[in-house]
C-alpha positions in Angstrom: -52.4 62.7 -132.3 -51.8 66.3 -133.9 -49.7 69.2 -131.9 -52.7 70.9 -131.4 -54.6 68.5 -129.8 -54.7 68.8 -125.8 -52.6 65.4 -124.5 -53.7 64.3 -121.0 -54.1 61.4 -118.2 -57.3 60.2 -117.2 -60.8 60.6 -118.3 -62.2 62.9 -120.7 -65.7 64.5 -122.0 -65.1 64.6 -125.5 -66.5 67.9 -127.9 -69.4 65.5 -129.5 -70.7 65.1 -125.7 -73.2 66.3 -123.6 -73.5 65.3 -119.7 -76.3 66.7 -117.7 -76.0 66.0 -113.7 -73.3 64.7 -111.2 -69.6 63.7 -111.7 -67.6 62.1 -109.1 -64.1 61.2 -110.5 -61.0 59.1 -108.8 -59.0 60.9 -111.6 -58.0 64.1 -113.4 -61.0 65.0 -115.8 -60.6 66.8 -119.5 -63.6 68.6 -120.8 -63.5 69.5 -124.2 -67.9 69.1 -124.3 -71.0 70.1 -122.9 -71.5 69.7 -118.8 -74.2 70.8 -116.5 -74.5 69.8 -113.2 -72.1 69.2 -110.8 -68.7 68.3 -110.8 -66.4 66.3 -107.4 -62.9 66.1 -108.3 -61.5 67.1 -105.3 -58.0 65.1 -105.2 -57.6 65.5 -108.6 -57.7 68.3 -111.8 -60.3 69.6 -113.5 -58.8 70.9 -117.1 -62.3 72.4 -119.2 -60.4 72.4 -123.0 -61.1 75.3 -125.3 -63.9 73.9 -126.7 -65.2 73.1 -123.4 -68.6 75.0 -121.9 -69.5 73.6 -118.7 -72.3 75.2 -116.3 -71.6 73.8 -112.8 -70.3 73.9 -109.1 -66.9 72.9 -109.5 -64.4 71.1 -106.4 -61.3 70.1 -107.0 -57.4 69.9 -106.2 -56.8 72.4 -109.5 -58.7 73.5 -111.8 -57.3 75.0 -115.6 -59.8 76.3 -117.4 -59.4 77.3 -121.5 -62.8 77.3 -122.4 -66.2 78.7 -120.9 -67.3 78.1 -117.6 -70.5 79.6 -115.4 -70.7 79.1 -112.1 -68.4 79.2 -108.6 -65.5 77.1 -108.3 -63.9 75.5 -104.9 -60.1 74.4 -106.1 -58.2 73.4 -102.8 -54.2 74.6 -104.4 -54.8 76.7 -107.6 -57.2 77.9 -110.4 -55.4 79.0 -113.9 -57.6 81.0 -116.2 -55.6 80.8 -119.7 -56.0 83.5 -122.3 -58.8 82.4 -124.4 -60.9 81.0 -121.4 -64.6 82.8 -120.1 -65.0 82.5 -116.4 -68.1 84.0 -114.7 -68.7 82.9 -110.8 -67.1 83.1 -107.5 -63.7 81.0 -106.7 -62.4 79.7 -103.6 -58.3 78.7 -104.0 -55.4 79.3 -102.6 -54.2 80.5 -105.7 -54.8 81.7 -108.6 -53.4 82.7 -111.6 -55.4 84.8 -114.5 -53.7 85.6 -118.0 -53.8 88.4 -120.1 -56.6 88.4 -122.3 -58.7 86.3 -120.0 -62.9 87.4 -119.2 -63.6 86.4 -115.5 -66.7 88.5 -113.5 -66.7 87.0 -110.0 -65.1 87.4 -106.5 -62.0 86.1 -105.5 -61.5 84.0 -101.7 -58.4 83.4 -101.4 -57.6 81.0 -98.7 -54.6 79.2 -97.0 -54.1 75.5 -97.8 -54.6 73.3 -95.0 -52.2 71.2 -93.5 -52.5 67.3 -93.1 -54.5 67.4 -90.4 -56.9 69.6 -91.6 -56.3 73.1 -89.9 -54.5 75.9 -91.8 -50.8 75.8 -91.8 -49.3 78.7 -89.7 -47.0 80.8 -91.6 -43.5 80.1 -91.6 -41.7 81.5 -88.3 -39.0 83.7 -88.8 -35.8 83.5 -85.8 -37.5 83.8 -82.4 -35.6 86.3 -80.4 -35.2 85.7 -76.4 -34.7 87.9 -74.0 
């Protein structure tokens, strides 16, 4: 494999392909082709390469995007929106982080991760004072 190709675990959507409809994955997904549809990858990460263009309603754990992507995006811990990537929709994360050089037009929900047992975690307590 050549430096500048992208190394990753798991299954991959090559730049020769083109999928139209749903994807449900049980593991971390590279696109470097063509999707539209949907996409479930909610335990797992979404990476859209830079020759990836994908037109969909995104879940997952975390999502990386390099490429070009339309449409709103739910990622449960982060979305990273790298310098050469084109992002138009509406995310939903707990975080979030957006280079330089990077095209998003969208809104921004940021919410807190949720605790094993599905309810937001409270915010860390600082010393409780007594009287």
């Amino acid at each position: 494999m050549s430096p500048q190709q992208n190394t990753h675990a798991g299954a991959a959507i090559g730049k020769g392909m083109t999928v139209k409809g749903e994807i449900r994955t049980r593991e971390d997904l590279f696109i470097d082709g063509d999707v539209e549809g949907t996409i479930d990858a909610e335990q797992h990460v979404l990476t859209v390469g830079p020759d990836g263009r994908v037109k969909a309603r995104i879940k997952a754990r975390e999502v990386v995007i390099a490429g070009r992507v339309t449409g709103n995006i739910e990622a449960v811990d982060r979305i990273s929106i790298r310098k050469e990537a084109h992002l138009t929709g509406d995310i939903r994360t707990a975080g979030i982080r957006i280079d330089e050089g990077a095209y998003f037009k969208g809104s921004i929900d940021i919410v807190r991760p949720e605790s094993s047992n599905g309810r937001p975690e409270a915010p860390a307590a600082g010393p409780s004072k007594q009287s």
